[in-house]
Every structure is written in structure tokens, then in C-alpha cells.
C-alpha positions as CSV (number, residue, x, y, z in Angstrom):
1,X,69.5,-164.8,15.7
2,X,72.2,-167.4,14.4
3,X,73.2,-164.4,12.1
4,X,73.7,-161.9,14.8
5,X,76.1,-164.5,16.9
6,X,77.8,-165.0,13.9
7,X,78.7,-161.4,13.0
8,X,79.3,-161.0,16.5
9,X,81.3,-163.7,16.7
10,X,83.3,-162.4,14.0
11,X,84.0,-159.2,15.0
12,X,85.7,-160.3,18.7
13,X,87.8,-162.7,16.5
14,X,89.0,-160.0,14.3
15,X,89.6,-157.3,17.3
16,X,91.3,-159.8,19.2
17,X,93.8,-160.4,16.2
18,X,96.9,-157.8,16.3
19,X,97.5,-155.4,14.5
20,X,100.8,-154.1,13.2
21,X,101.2,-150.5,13.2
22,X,103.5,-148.2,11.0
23,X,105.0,-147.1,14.3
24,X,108.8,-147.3,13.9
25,X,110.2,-144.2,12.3
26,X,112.3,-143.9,8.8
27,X,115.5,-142.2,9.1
28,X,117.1,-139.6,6.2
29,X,120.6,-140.5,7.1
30,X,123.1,-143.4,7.8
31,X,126.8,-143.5,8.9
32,X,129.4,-146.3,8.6
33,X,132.1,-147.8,7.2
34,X,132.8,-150.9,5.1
35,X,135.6,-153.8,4.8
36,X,136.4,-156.2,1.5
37,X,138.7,-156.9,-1.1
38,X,139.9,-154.7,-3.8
39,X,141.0,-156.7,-7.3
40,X,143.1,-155.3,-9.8
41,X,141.9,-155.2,-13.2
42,X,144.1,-154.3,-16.1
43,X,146.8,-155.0,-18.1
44,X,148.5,-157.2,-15.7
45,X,145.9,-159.6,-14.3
46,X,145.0,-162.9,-14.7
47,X,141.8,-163.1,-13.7
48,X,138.5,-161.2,-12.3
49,X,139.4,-162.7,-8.8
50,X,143.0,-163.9,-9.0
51,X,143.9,-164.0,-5.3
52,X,147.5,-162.6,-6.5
53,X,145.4,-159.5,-8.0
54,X,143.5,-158.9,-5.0
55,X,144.0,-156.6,-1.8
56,X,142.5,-155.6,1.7
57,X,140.3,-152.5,1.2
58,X,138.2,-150.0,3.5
59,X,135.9,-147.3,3.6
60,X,133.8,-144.7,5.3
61,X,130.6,-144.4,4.3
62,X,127.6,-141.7,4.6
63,X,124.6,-142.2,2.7
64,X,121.6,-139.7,2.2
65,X,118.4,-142.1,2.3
66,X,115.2,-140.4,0.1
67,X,112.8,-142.6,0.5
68,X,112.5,-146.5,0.9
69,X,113.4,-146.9,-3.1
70,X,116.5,-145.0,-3.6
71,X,119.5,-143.1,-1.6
72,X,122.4,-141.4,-2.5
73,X,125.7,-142.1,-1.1
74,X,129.4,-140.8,-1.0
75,X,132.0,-144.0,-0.5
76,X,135.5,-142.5,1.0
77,X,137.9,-145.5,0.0
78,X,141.5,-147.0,0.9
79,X,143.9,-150.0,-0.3
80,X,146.0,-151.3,-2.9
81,X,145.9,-152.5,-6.7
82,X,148.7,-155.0,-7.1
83,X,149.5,-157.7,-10.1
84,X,152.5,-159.3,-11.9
85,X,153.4,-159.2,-15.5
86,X,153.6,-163.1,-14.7
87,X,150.0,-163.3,-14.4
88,X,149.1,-161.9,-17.8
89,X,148.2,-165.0,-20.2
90,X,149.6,-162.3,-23.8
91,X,153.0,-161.2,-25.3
92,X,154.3,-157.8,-24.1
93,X,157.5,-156.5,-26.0
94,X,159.2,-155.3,-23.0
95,X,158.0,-158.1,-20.0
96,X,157.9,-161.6,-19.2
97,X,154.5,-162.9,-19.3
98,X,152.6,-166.2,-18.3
99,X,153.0,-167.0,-22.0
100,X,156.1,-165.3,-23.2
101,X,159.8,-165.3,-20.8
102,X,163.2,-164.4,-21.9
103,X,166.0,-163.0,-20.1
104,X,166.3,-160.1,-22.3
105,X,162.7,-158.9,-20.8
106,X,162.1,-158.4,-16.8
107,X,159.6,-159.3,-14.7
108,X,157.3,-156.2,-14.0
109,X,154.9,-156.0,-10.7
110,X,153.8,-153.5,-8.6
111,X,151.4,-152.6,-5.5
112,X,150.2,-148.9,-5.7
113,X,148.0,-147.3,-3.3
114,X,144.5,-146.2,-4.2
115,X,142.2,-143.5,-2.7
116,X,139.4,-143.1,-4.2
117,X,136.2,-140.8,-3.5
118,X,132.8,-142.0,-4.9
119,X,129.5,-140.3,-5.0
120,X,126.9,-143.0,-6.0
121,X,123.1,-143.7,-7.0
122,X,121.5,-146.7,-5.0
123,X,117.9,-148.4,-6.4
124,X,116.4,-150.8,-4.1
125,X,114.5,-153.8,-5.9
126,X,111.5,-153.3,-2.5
127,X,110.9,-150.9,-0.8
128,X,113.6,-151.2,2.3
129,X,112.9,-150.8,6.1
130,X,111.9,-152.7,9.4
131,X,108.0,-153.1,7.7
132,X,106.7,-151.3,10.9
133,X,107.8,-147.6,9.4
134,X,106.9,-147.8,6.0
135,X,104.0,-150.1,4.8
136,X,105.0,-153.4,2.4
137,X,108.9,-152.4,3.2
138,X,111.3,-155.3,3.4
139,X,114.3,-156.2,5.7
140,X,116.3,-158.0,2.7
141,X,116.3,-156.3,-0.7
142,X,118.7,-156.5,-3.8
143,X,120.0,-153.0,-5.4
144,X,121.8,-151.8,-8.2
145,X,123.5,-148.9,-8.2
146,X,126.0,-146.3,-10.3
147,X,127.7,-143.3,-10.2
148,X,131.1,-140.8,-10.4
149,X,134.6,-141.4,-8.2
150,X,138.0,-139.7,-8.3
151,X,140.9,-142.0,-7.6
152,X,144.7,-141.1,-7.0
153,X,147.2,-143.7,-6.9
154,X,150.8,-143.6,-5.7
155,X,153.2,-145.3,-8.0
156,X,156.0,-146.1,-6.0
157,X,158.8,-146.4,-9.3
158,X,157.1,-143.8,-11.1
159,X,155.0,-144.7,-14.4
160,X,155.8,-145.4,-17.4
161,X,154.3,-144.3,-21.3
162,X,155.6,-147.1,-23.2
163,X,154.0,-145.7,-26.3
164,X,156.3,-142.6,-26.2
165,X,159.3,-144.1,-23.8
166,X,163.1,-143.8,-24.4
167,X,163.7,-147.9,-24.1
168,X,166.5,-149.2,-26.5
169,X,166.5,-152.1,-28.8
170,X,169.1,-154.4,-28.5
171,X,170.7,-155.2,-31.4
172,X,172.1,-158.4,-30.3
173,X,168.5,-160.0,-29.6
174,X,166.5,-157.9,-31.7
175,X,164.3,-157.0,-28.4
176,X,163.4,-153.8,-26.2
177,X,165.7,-153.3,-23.1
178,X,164.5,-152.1,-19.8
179,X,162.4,-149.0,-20.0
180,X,163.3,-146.3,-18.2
181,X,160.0,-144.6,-16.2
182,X,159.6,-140.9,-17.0
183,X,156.6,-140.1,-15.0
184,X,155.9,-139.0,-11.8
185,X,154.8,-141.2,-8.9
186,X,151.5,-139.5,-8.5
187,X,148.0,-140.6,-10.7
188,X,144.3,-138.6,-10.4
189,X,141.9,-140.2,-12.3
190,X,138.1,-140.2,-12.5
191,X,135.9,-143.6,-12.9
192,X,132.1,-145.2,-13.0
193,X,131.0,-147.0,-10.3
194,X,128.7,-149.9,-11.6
195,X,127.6,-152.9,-9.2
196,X,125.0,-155.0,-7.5
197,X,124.4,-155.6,-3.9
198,X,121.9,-156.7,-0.8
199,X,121.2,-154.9,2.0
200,X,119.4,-156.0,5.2
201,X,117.7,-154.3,8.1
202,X,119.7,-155.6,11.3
203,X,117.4,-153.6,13.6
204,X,115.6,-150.0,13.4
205,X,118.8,-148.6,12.9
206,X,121.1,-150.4,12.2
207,X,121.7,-152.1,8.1
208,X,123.9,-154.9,6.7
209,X,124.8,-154.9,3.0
210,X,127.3,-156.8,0.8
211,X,127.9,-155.5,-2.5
212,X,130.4,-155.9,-6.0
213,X,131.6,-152.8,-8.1
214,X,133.6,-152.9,-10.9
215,X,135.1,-149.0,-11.1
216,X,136.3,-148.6,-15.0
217,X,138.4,-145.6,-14.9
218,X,139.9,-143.2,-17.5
219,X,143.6,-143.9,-16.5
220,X,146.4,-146.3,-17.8
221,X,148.8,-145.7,-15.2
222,X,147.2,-147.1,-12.3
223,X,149.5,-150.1,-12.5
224,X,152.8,-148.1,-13.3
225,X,152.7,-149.0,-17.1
226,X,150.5,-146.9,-20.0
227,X,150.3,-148.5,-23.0
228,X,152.3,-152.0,-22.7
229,X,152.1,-153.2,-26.3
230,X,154.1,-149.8,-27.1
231,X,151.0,-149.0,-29.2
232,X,149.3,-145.3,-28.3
233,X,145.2,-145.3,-27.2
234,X,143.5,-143.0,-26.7
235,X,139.3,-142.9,-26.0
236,X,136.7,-143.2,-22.9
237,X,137.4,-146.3,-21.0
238,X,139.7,-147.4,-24.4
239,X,143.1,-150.1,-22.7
240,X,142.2,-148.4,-19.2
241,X,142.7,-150.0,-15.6
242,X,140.1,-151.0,-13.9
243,X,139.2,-152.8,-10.3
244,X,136.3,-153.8,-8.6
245,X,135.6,-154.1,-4.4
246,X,133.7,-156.7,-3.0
247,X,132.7,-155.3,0.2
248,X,130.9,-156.4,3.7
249,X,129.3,-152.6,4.8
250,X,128.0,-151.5,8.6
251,X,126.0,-148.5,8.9
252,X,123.8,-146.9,11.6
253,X,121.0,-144.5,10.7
254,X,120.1,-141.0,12.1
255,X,118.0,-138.0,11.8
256,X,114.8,-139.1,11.8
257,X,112.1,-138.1,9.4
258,X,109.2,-135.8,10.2
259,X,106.0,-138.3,10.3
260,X,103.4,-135.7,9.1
261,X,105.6,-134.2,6.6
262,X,105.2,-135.6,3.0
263,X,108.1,-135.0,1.1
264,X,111.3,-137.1,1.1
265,X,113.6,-134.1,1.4
């Protein structure tokens, strides 16, 4: 008899407890845009995150969800790359330096604006969602991610090949004069997204994230200036610019997902 309460017992205690039900639905599609800061990295900087490197930056976003683990995304982006030859701690023949001034050399700096398109592979660490549409999904999870991107950049002076330029020597100090810039103004490049970054599940639809990329591109001439120690390179990634975008993102999630269908496409 005691054994019968018990069990009976028992079972009113566990149907009385709630239960949470995989009722809230996953979505294949999110739209949004993202705000941060956008650091030069190159020949001209001081450091990863000089402030006199770094710039406001933007972009739209519109990423293809496949299931709780991965997504892909394309990142539509806008700003500036700026920097000084005064913030580069090395000698450069034609340039004043943080190390190196003389008034036969000139100070160099730019600001160029950047455009870049990127189409890029995200892996979440847990599964990611609201935990009521896909079961043991998380709100908060840390991803990686990588991918391809097209940049153009608008020199405003024109850029400049050092390597093969028509800049005199001075015979007086023994030193290179001003060169004179022989390219054109505009730069299309390609680069590789690499970067880290969280992402959390505000509400059903609507997801948080901060992230870091480093972009290393295939260009020298994002800065105005190809080849600054007059020496030739040539190679993937070889004395190329670079910049990275740490970046506060907003998106809001559509087009739900058919519950009884089993594939993620």
C-alpha cells in the first residue's frame, strides 16, 4: 500500500512540474546592419589599435542561417583606412617616420575610403537559438568564422609604386626627393576575412553579436604607397595592407523554417 502512494505520489509531482516545449520556431534568414571601428593595418601604423589608425565603419548585413551550428553571410561594408608616416616606429627613404625626420623627406598621411563586399563562413561553438526551437540551443555562443571580400579604395592623391617611381636623388643630401604619384586614384582588391565573435539571442527574432576581423588583402596601395622601402614584392599576402573591424551587429530574422521538414535547406 505505502508503495502504491508513493508511485502515486510521484507521478502528480512530476506532471505538475513544467514542461518546456520545442515550440518557438527557427528561422533560415536574418537582416541587419552593423556599426564599429575600422583600423588601418599596414605600412604606416603604429599599432593594432592606434586610435590615430582607426575610423568609423558600417555595414548591411544578410545572413543565410543552416542550421543552429553554422550560417553563411554576405557583409556589404563602408569607411575609411587612415594613418601617418609619423606613426611608423622604421626608416623609409622617402618619409619622416616616428624614428627617422629630416627636412629633405615629407610627412606622408592619408584617409582613403573603403568598400568592401564580404561573403563569409560562420561556426557557432553551441548550437544557437532561444532553447525553446531547437533542443540544448543556447542564447550566448562564441564563433569563428572566415571567408572571401572584394575591396575598392579611393586614393584621393593617387598611389604611388615606389619600387618603380620617377623620384630624384638629391645630390646635395644624398637622399630621395618627393615622389611624384603615377597611379590612378582608384584600388580593387580581394582579401580573407579571419575573426572571432559572440552572438546573442535578444528575443525569437531578434540577435546581438560583437565580433573582430582582421581582412589581409592582396593590395599595397590601399594607403596610397606600394612598396615604401623602394624595394619590389611580390607574393600572396607578401608587404600587403591590411585592416581589421571591430563591430557591434543588429539583425532580425525571417522566413521561418518548415517544422516537419528535415533538411536545413
Amino acid at each position: 500500500m505505502m508503495k502504491k502512494l508513493l508511485a502515486g505520489f510521484t507521478f502528480l509531482l512530476i506532471s505538475s512540474m513544467p514542461v518546456i516545449a520545442q515550440d518557438d520556431p527557427e528561422y533560415r534568414m536574418e537582416i541587419g546592419g552593423g556599426v564599429g571601428l575600422m583600423t588601418y593595418e599596414g605600412d604606416f601604423n603604429g599599432s593594432i589599435l592606434s586610435a590615430s589608425n582607426t575610423a568609423p565603419t558600417a555595414s548591411i548585413i544578410l545572413r543565410r542561417v543552416v542550421n543552429p551550428y553554422m550560417a553563411f553571410r554576405f557583409d556589404l561594408g563602408y569607411g575609411k583606412i587612415k594613418g601617418s608616416s609619423k606613426d611608423a616606429q622604421t626608416f623609409y627613404p622617402d618619409y619622416n617616420t616616428g624614428i627617422y625626420s629630416e627636412s629633405a623627406r615629407e610627412d606622408y598621411a592619408f584617409s582613403n575610403t573603403m568598400i568592401d563586399l564580404n561573403a563569409i563562413y560562420e561556426y557557432n561553438f553551441w548550437p544557437y537559438g532561444t532553447g525553446r526551437d531547437y533542443r540544448g540551443a543556447k542564447r550566448l555562443t562564441p564563433y569563428i568564422l572566415i571567408g572571401l571580400g572584394f575591396n575598392y579604395a579611393h586614393c584621393a592623391d593617387g598611389w604611388t609604386d615606389l619600387a618603380n617611381s620617377s623620384a630624384y636623388e638629391d645630390a646635395a643630401t644624398s637622399t630621395f626627393g618627393t615622389p611624384q604619384n603615377k597611379g590612378g586614384k582608384s584600388v580593387f582588391t580581394a582579401n580573407m576575412p579571419l575573426g572571432i565573435g559572440v552572438k546573442y539571442k535578444v528575443g525569437e527574432r531578434i540577435n546581438l553579436g560583437l565580433e573582430w576581423i582582421f581582412h589581409f588583402t592582396l593590395s599595397d596601395k590601399l594607403d596610397g604607397v606600394k612598396d615604401p622601402y623602394r624595394v619590389s614584392s611580390s607574393g600572396i599576402f607578401k608587404n600587403t595592407d591590411c585592416y581589421s573591424n571591430i563591430k557591434v551587429s543588429l539583425t532580425y530574422s525571417f522566413w521561418e523554417k518548415c517544422k516537419t521538414c528535415m533538411k536545413d535547406f
